[in-house]
C-alpha positions as CSV (number, residue, x, y, z in Angstrom):
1,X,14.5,0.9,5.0
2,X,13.9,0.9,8.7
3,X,13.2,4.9,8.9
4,X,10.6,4.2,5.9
5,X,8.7,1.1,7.4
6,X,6.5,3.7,10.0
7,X,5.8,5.7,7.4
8,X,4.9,3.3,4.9
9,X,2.7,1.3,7.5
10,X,0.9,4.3,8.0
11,X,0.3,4.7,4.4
12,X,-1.1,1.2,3.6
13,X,-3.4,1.5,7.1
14,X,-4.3,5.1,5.9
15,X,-5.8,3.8,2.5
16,X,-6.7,0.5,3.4
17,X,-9.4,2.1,6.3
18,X,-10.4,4.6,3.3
19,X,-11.1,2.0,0.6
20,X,-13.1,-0.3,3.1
21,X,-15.3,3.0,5.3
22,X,-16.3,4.9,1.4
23,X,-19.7,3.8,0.8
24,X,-21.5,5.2,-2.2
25,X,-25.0,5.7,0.0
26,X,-23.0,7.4,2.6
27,X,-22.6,10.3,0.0
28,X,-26.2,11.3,0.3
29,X,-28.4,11.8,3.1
30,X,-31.9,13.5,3.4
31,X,-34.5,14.4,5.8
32,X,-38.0,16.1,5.7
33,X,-39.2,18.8,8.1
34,X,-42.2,20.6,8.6
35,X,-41.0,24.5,7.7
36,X,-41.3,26.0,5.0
37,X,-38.6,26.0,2.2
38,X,-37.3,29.4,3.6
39,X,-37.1,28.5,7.1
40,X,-35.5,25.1,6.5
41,X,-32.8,26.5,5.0
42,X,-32.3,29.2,8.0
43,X,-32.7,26.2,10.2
44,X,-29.5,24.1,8.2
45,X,-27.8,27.1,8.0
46,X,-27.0,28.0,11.2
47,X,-26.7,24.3,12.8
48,X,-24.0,23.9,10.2
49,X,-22.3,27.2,11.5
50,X,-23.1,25.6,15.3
51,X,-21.4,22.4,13.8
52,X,-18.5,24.7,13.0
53,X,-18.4,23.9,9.6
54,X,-16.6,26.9,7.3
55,X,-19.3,27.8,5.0
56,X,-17.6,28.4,1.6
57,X,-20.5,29.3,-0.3
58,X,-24.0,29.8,-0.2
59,X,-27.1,31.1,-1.6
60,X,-29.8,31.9,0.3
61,X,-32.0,32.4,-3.7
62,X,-30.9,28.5,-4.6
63,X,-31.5,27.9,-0.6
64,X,-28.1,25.5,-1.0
65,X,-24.5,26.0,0.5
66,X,-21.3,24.4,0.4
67,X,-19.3,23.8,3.7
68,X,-15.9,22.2,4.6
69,X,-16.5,20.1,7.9
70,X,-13.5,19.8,10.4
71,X,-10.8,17.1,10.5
72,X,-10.8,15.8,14.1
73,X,-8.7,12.0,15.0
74,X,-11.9,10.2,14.4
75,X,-12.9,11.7,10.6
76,X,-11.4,13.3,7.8
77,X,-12.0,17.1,6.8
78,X,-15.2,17.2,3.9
79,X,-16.6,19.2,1.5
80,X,-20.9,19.0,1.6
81,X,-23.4,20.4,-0.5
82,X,-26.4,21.1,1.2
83,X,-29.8,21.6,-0.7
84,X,-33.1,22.7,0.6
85,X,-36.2,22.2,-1.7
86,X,-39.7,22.4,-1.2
87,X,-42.0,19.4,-0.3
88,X,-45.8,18.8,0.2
89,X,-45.4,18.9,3.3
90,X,-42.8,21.2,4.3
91,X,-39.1,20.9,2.8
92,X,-36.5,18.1,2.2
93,X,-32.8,18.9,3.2
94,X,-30.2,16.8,1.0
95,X,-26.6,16.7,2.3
96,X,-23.8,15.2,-0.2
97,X,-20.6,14.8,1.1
98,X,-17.9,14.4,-0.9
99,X,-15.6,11.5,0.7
100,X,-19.2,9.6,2.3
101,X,-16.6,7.6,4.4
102,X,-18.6,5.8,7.3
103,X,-17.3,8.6,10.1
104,X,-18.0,11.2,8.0
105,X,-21.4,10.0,7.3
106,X,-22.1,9.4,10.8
107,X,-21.2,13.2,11.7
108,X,-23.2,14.1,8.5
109,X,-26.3,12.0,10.3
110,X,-25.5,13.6,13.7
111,X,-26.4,17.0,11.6
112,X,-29.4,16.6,10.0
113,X,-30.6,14.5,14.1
114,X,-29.9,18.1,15.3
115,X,-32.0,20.1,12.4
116,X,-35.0,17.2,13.2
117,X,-34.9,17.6,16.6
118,X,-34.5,21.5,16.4
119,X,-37.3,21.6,13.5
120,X,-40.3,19.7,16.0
């Protein structure tokens, strides 16, 4: 029993922090920028490559792509879905992440900070 405890503590901590950081409204964030639909979606695209997220599928038509974001101590690895549509005033870019655990949210936030500030 003694050789199991460390790994069954680290099991019960493990899904214990996951149950109580998963928040539904940390599944989808959105912002709005000025540029058109087009350049939006160039604009996401290439600060998720600068983010070093492994695009796994996109399509520049749909302006949407998918994208696994790295595991590092502080989050867990995630799948997003990132959607660019047009807007009256310019276009609306909708990230869902899959897990929406508070750390991946945060990183997810610190994304679409970098597209706003990049997109002034």
């Amino acid at each position: 029993m003694k050789t199991y405890f460390p790994l069954l503590a680290i099991i019960l901590f493990t899904s214990c922090a996951t149950l109580s950081t998963h928040s539904l409204e940390n599944t989808m964030q959105k912002i709005e920028v000025s540029q058109n639909v087009y350049e939006a979606y160039k604009l996401a695209y290439k600060t998720a490559v600068e983010f070093n997220w492994e695009i796994t599928n996109s399509d520049a038509h749909m302006h949407a792509f998918t994208a696994k974001t790295p595991q590092v101590m502080s989050r867990w690895e995630d799948t997003v879905n990132v959607l660019v549509e047009k807007t009256q005033n310019g276009s609306e870019i909708t990230v869902k992440s899959k897990l929406g655990h508070t750390p991946n949210a945060k990183y997810v936030k610190s994304y679409l900070d970098m597209i706003k500030s990049k997109s002034l």
